[in-house]
C-alpha positions in Angstrom: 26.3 8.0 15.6 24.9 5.2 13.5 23.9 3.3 16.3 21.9 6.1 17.7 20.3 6.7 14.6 19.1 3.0 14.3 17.7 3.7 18.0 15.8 7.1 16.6 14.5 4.6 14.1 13.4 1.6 16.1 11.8 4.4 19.0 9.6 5.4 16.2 9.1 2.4 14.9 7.3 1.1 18.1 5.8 4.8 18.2 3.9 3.8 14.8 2.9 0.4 16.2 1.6 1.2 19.4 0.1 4.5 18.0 -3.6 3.6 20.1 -2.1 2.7 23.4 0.2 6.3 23.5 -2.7 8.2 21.4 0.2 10.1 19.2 -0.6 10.0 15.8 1.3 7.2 13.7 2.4 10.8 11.0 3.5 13.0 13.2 5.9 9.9 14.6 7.0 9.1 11.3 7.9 12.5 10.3 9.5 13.0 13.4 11.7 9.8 12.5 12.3 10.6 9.5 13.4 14.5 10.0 15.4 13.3 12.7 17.6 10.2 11.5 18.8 12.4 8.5 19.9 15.6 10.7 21.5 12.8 12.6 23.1 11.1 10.0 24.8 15.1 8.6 25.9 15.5 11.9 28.0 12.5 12.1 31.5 12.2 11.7 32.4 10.0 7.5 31.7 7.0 8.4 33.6 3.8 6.7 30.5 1.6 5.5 29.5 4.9 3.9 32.8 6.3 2.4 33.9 2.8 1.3 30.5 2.2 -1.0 29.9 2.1 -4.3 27.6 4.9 -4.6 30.1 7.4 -2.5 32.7 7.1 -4.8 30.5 7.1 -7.8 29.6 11.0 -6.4 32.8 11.4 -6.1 33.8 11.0 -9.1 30.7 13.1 -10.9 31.3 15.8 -8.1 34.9 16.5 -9.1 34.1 16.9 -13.0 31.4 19.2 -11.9 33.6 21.3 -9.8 36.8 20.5 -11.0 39.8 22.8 -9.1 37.4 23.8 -6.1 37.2 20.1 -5.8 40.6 19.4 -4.2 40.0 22.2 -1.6 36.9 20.5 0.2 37.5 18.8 3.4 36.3 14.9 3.8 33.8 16.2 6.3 32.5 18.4 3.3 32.1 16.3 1.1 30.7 13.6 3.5 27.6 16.0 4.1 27.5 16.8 0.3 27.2 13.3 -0.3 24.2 13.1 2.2 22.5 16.1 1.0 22.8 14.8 -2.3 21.2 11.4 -1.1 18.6 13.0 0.4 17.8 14.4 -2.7 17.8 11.2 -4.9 15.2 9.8 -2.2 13.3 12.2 -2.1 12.6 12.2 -5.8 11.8 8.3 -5.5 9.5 9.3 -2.5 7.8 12.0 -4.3 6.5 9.6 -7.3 4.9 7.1 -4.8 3.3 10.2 -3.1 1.9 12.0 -6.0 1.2 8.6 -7.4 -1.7 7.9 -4.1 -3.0 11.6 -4.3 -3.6 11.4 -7.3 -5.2 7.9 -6.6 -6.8 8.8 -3.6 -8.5 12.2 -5.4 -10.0 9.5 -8.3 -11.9 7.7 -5.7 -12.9 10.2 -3.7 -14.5 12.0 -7.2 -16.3 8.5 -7.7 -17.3 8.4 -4.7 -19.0 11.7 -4.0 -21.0 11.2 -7.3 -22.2 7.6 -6.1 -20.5 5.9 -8.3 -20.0 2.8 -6.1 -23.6 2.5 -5.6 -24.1 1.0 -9.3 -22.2 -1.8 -8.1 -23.6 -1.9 -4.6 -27.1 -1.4 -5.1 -27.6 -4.6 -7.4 -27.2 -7.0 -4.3 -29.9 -8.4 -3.2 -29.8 -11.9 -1.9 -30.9 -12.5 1.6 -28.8 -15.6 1.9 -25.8 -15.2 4.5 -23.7 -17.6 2.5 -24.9 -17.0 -0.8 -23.6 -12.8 0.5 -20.0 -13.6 1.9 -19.3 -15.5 -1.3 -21.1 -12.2 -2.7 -18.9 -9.7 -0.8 -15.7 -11.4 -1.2 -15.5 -11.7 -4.9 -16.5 -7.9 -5.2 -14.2 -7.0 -2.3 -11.4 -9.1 -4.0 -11.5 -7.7 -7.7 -12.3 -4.0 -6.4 -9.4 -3.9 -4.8 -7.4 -5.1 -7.2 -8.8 -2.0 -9.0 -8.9 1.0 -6.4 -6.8 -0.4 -3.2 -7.8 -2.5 -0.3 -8.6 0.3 2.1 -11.2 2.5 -0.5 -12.3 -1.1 -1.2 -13.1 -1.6 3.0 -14.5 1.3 3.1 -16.9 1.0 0.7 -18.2 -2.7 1.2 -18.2 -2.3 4.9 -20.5 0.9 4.6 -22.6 -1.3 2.0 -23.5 -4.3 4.7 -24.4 -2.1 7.2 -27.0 -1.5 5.3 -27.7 -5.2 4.2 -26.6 -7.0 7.6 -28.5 -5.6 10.6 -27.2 -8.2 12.8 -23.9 -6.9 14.4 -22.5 -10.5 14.9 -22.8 -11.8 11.5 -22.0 -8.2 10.3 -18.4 -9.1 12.1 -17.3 -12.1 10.7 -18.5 -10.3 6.9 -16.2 -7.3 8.0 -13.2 -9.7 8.9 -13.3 -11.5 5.6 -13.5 -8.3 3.6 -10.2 -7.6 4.9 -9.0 -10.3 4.3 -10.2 -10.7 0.7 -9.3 -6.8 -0.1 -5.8 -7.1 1.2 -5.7 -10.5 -1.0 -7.2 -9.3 -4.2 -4.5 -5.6 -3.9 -1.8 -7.7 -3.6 -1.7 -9.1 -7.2 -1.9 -5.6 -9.0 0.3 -2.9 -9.3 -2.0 -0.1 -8.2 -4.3 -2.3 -5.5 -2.0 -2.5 -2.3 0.8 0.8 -1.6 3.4 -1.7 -1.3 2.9 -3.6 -4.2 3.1 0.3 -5.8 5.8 0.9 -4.3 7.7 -2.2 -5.5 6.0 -1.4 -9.3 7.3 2.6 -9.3 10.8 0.9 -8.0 11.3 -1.1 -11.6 11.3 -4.3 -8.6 8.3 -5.9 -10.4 6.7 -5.4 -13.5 2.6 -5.4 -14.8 2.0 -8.1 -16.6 4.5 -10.4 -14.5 3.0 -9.7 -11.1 -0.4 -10.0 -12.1 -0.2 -13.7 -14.0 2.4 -15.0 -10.8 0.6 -13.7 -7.9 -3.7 -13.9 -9.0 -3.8 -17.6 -8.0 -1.9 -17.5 -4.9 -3.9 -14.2 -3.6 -7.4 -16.0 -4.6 -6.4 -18.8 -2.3 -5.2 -16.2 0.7 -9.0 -15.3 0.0 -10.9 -18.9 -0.9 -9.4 -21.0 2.1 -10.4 -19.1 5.1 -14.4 -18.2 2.6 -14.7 -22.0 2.4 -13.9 -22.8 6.2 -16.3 -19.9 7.4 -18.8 -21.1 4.4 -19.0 -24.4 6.2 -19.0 -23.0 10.0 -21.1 -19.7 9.5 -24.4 -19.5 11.5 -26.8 -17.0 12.1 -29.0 -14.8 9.7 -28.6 -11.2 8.7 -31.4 -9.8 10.5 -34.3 -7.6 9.5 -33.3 -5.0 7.1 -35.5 -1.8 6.4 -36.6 -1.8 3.0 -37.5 1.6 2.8 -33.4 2.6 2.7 -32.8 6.1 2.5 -32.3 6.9 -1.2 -30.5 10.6 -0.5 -28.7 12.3 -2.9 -29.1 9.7 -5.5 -31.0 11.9 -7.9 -29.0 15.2 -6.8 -26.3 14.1 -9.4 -26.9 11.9 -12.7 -23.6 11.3 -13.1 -22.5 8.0 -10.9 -22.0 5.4 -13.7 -20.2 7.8 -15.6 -17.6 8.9 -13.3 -17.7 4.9 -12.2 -16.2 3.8 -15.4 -14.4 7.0 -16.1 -12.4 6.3 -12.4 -12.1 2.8 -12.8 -10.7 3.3 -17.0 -7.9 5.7 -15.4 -7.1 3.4 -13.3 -6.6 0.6 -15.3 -5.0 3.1 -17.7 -2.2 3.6 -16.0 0.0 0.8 -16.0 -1.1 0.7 -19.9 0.6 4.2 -20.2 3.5 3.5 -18.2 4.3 0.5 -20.6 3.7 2.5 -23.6 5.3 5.6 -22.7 8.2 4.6 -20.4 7.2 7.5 -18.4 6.9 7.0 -14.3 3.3 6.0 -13.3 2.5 9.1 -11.7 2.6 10.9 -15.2 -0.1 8.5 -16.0 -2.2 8.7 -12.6 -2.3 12.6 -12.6 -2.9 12.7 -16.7 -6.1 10.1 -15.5 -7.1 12.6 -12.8 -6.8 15.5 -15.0 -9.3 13.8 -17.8 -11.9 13.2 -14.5 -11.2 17.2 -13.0 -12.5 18.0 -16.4 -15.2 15.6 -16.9 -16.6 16.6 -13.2 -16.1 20.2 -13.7 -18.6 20.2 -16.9 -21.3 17.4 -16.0 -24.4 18.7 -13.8 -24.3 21.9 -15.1 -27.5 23.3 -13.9 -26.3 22.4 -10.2 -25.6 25.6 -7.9 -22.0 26.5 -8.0 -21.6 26.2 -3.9 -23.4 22.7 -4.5 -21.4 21.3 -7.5 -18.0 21.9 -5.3 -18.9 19.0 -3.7 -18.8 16.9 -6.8 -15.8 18.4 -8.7 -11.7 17.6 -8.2 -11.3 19.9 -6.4 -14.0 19.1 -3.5 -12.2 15.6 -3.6 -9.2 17.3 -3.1 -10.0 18.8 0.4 -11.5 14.9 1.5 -8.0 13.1 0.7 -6.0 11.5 3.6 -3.5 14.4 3.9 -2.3 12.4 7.4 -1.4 9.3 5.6 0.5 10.6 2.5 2.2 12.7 5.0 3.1 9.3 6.8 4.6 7.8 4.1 6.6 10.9 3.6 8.0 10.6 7.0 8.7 6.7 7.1 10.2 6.4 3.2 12.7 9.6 4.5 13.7 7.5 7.6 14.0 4.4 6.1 16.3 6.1 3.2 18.8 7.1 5.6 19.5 3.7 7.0 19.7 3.1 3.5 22.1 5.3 2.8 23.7 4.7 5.5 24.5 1.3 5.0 22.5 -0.5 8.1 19.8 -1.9 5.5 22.8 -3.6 3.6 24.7 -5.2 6.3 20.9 -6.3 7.6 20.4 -8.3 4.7 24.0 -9.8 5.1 23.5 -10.7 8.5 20.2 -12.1 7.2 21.4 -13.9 4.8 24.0 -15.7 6.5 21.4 -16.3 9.7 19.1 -17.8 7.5 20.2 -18.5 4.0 16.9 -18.6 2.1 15.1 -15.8 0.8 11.8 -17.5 1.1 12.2 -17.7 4.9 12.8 -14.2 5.1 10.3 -12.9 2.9 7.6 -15.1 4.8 8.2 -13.7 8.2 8.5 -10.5 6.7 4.9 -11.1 6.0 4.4 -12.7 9.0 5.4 -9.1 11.2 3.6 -7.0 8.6 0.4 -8.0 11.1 2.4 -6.3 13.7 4.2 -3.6 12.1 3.0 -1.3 9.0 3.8 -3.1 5.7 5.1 -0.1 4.2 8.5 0.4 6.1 8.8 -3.2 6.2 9.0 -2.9 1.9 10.3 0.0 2.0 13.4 -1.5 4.3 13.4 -5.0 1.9 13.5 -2.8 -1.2 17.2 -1.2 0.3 18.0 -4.9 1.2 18.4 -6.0 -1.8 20.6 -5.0 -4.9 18.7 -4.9 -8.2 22.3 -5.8 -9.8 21.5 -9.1 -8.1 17.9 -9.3 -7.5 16.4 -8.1 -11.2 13.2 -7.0 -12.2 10.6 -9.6 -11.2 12.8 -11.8 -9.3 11.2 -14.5 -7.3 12.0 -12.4 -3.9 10.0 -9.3 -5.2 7.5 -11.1 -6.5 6.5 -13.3 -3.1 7.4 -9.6 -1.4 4.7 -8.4 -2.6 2.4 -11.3 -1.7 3.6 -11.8 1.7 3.6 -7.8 2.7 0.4 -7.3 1.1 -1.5 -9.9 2.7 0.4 -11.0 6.1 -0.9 -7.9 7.7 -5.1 -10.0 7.3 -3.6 -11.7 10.1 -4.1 -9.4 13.1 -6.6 -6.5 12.3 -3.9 -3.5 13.2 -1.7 -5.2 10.4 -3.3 -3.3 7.6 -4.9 0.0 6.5 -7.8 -2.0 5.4 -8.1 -3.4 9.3 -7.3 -0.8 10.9 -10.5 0.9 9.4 -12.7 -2.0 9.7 -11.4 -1.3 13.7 -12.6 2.5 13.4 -16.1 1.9 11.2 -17.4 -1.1 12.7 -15.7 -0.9 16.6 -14.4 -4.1 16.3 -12.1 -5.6 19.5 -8.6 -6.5 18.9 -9.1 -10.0 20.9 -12.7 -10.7 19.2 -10.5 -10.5 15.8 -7.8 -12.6 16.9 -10.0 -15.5 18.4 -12.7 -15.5 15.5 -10.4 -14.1 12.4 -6.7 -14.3 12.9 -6.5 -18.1 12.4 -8.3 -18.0 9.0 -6.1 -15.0 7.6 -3.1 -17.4 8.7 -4.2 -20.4 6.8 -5.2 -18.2 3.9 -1.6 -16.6 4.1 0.7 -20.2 3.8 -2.0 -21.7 1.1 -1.2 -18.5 -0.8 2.7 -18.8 -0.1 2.4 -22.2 -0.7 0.9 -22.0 -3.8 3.2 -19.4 -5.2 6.2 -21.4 -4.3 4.7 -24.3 -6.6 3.7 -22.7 -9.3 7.0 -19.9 -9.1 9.5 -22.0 -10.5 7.1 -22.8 -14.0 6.6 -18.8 -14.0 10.4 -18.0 -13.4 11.8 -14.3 -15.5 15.3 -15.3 -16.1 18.3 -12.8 -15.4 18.2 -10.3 -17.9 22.2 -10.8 -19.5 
């Protein structure tokens, strides 16, 4: 049964990759893999990689205090399913911080958002300069993402040069570098990239830690392919209308407000967490609850069906249901094989294949162009033992790097890209031939750098 399992898995594995060629939506694949590898995995028969490990006999043991005599009269089969149910449970609590952690995200920008917050930052470019613009765009792309997350942080800089760049060509080559430079600047932050989150609400890395080890190496993912296009970018941005529609900017005073208010919570967050000890989705949501409050008292002479639009609640209804709902389905499959075992004698085989953890990591960076970057954590995270690899060991630490910016590299191997794809219609192949080699280079002089400076920024083994 295990082996079918894996097969469930790896079917809708390639179901999420090729999700535009079969035109079935990348969450309703995942939830289907998900749903279906545990029903699979309580219908099997005790399996020994599962009976024999540490964790089954630890349930074991808790499981006959709790039911003491009755204990003695279950079958191995029963308590083989108990043992799943009760794993399914433990996931699902991990699963359910991460998810309430992004809504709760997610609703933030969205409030900012629909009072124009972003416009205080965007509306005070003005150079005409293509040059003097992608250096421009890049820096803003790379610190606002280290703020919201690289795909809010697409969004919201691709939607600014359309309005700046008229020319669709040079418009192209500014869309491929904010990619690139979002995806770079959410990878040294716990709350800019989900898989960096992820890693952060799994004790793997820690604040502080992540943000001193991986800021240079995720400014030189950005600064080596902005210096070669610097050097080789031609063209100007065309003839832009000056008279730009200025719609809705008086409906609502309250942009730069609800700006700092969103971007404070933010930051807030990991403050909380290390003050509290309390998971960082106690923080996010007590952050959203300070901004439901704030928007549902600002603009008070607004009409009530009018002000919906600019309270929690309106932001609530905009949110990415679909890809919260996706993470739902992929961390649930991805559990099983952990619980199963397969994710464990993976990183054996692994190990003994290929011996270095910094070999591994890398080309699990490398195939997070080609598959999602969140299973691809989400399976490394059940690879490895925290018993062995602690808190802020080296292999979490380039993990994050790697999975947060190897997916620049093709533009379906991010969020951030694949909505760059959808706003500005870009081609798959135009990306590869004009793109993909600068996101490479970018990618090893990050990696490169982090393995320099690494050892000089070493945590030791807690004892």
């Amino acid at each position: 049964m295990e082996a079918i399992i894996i097969i469930v898995f790896v079917i809708g594995y390639l179901a999420i990759a090729l999700e535009h060629p079969i035109k079935i939506n990348k969450t309703a694949s995942a939830l289907l893999t998900g749903v279906l590898c545990w029903t699979l995995f309580v219908l099997s028969e005790p399996s020994t990689s599962v009976t024999s490990s540490g964790s089954y006999t630890s349930f074991l043991d808790v499981l006959k205090i709790e039911l003491g005599e009755k204990f003695n009269a279950l079958s191995s089969g029963e308590l083989y399913r108990e043992f799943i149910t009760f794993s399914l449970s433990e996931h699902l609590s991990g699963i359910a911080q991460i998810l309430f952690f992004l809504m709760g995200a997610m609703t933030i920008v969205e409030l900012v958002d629909a009072h124009h917050g972003f416009r205080f930052i965007t509306d005070r470019i003005h150079t005409k300069n293509p040059k003097t613009l992608l250096w421009i765009i890049c820096w803003v792309s790379f610190f606002l993402s280290s703020v919201l997350d690289n795909l809010t942080t697409t969004i919201v800089m691709i939607s600014l040069i359309r309005k700046l760049i008229p020319n669709r060509e040079m418009r192209m080559f500014f869309v491929g570098m904010i990619v690139i430079a979002a995806n770079a600047g959410g990878a040294w932050t716990p709350i800019g990239d989900v898989t960096t989150t992820m890693l952060w609400i799994g004790g793997q890395i820690s604040t502080g830690n992540i943000m001193v080890t991986l800021f240079l190496p995720s400014v030189a993912c950005m600064l080596i392919p902005l210096l070669i296009l610097n050097f080789t970018l031609k063209g100007t941005l065309g003839e832009t209308h000056e008279h730009q529609s200025k719609d809705h900017v008086d409906e609502v005073s309250s942009g730069r407000l609800m700006l700092f208010l969103g971007i404070g919570a933010l930051i807030f967050v990991p403050i909380f967490k290390t003050i509290t000890h309390m998971p960082p989705f106690m923080g996010m949501l007590l952050g959203l609850g300070v901004l439901w409050v704030v928007s549902e008292l600002i603009n008070p002479d607004l009409d009530e069906a009018v002000k919906k639009n600019y309270t929690a609640a309106g932001a609530l209804s905009r949110i990415d249901v679909p890809s919260v709902l996706f993470f739902l389905g992929i961390l649930m499959a991805v559990g099983a094989l952990e619980s199963m075992q397969a994710l464990h004698h993976l990183a054996v085989w692994l190990d003994h294949s290929l011996g270095d953890q910094r070999i591994i990591v890398t080309l699990i960076g490398l195939m997070s162009a080609v598959i999602d970057n969140v299973p691809l954590v989400a399976a490394s995270m059940g690879m490895y033992s925290m018993d062995v690899f602690y808190q802020d060991h080296m292999v979490w630490e380039y993990l994050a790097y790697c999975a947060g910016t190897g997916g620049s590299i093709l533009i379906i191997g991010s969020a951030a890209g694949v909505a760059a794809m959808g706003i500005e219609k870009i081609d798959f192949i135009w990306y590869v031939k004009k793109i993909s080699l600068l996101a490479m280079l970018g990618y090893f002089a990050g990696a490169i750098i982090y393995l320099i400076i690494q050892p000089y920024l070493a945590v030791h083994p807690p004892h």
